[in-house]
C-alpha positions as CSV (number, residue, x, y, z in Angstrom):
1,X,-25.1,-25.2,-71.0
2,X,-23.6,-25.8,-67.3
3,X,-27.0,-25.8,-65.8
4,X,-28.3,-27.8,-68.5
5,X,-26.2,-30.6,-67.7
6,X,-26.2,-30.1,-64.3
7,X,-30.5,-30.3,-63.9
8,X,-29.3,-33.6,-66.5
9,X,-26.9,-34.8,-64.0
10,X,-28.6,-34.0,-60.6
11,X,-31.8,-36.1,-61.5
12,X,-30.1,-39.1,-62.9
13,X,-26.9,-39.3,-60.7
14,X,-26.0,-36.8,-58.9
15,X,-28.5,-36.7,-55.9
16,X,-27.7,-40.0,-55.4
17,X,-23.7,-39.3,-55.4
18,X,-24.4,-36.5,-53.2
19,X,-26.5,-38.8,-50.7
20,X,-23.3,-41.5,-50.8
21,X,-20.9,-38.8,-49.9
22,X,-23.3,-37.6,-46.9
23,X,-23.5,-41.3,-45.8
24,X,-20.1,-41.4,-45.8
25,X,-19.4,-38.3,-43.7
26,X,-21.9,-39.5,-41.3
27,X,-20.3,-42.7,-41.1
28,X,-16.6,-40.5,-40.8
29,X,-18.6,-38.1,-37.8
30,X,-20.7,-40.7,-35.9
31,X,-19.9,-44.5,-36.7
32,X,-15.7,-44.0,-36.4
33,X,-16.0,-41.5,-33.2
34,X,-12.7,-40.4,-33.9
35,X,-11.1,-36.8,-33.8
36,X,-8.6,-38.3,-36.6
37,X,-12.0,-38.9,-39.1
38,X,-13.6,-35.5,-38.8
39,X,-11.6,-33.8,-41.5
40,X,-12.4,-36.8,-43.7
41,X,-16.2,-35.9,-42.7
42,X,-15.8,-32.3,-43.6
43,X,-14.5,-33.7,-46.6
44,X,-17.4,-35.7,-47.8
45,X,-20.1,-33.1,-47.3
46,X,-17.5,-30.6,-49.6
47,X,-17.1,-33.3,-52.2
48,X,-21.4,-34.2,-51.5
49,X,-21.8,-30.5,-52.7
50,X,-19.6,-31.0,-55.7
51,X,-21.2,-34.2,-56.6
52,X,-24.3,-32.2,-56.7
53,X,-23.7,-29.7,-59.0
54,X,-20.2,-30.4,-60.2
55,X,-20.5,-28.5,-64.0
56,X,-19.0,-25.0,-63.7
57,X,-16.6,-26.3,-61.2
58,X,-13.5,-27.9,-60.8
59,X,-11.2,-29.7,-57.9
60,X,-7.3,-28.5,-57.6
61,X,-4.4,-29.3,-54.9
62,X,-4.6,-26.9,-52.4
63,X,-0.9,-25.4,-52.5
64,X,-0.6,-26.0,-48.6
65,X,-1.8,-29.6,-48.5
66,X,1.2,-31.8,-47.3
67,X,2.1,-35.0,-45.7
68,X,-1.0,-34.8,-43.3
69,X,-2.9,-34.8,-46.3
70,X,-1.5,-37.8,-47.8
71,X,-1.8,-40.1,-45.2
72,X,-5.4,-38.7,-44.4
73,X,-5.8,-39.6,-47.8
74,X,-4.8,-43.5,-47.5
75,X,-7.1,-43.5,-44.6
76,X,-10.0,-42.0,-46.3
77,X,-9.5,-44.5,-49.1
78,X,-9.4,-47.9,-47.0
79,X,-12.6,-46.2,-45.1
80,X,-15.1,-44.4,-47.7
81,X,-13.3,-43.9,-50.9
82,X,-13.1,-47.2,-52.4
83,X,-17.0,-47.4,-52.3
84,X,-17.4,-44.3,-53.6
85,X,-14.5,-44.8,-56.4
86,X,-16.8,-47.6,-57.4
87,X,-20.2,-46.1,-57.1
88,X,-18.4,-43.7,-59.6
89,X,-17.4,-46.2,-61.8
90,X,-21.0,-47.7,-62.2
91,X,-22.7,-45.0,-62.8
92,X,-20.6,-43.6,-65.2
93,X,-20.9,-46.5,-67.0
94,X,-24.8,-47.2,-66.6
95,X,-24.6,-43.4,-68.4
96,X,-22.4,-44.2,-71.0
97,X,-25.1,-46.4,-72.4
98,X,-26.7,-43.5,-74.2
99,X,-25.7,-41.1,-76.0
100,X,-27.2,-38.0,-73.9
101,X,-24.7,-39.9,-71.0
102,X,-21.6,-39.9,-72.3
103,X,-20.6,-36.5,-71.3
104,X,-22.3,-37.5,-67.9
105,X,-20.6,-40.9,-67.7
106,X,-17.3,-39.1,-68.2
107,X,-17.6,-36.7,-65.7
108,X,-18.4,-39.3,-63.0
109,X,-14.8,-41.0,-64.2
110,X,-13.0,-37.6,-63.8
111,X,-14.3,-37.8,-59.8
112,X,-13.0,-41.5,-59.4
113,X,-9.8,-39.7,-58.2
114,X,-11.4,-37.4,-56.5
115,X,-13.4,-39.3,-54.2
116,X,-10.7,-41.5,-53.6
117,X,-8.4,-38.3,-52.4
118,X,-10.4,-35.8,-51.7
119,X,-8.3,-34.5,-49.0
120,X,-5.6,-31.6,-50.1
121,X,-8.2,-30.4,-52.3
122,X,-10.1,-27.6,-53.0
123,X,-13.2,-26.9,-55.3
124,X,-13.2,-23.4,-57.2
125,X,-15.1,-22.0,-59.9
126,X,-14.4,-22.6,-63.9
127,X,-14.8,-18.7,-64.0
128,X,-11.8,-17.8,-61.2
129,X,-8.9,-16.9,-63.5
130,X,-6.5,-17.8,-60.7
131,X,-7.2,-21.8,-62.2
132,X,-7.4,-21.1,-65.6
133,X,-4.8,-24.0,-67.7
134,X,-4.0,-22.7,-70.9
């Protein structure tokens, strides 16, 4: 069922997530020139990989993220994530108009947080008992 939904959700949103995220770690590497935006770079292309193919996967806090991470995550935020948070939001409301959407449209509301702070996060498998919530 997880590839299923995820040949469902790569051809009608998520290549098109993935490319945003990529544009926006672009923008983090090359546009900003900064040292300070790299991580937020690296960042993007993990969360463009995720966007991709995000069934059978799932985001947690890193147990080591800290401070650093939290104001790198206000940065990110007032730089990429808003656009993204809102490229979200559309989408998973353009799929919410059918029924064969809704469990895509929902999905693209769980990332909404997670693009805004992706930062202090890490993406593991659904299958790594170390993250299963009972």
């Amino acid at each position: 069922m997880k590839t299923l939904l995820n040949i469902i959700w790569l051809v009608l949103c998520g290549l098109w997530m993935a490319i945003a995220y990529v544009i926006a770690g672009l923008i983090c590497f090359v546009l900003f020139f900064l040292v300070i935006t790299i991580p937020f770079g690296i960042a993007a292309f993990r969360m463009a990989a995720y966007a991709l193919w995000p069934f059978g996967r799932t985001v947690v806090w890193k147990d080591t993220a800290g401070v650093g991470s939290m104001i790198g995550n206000v940065l990110w935020i007032i730089l990429c994530g808003w656009w993204l948070a809102i490229g979200h939001l559309v989408t998973g409301l353009a799929l919410c108009i059918t029924i064969i959407g809704i469990p895509l449209g929902l999905a693209n509301f769980k990332m909404i947080p997670i693009s805004l702070t992706p930062l202090g996060r890490e993406i593991v498998s659904t299958d790594d008992p170390r993250y299963v919530y009972g």
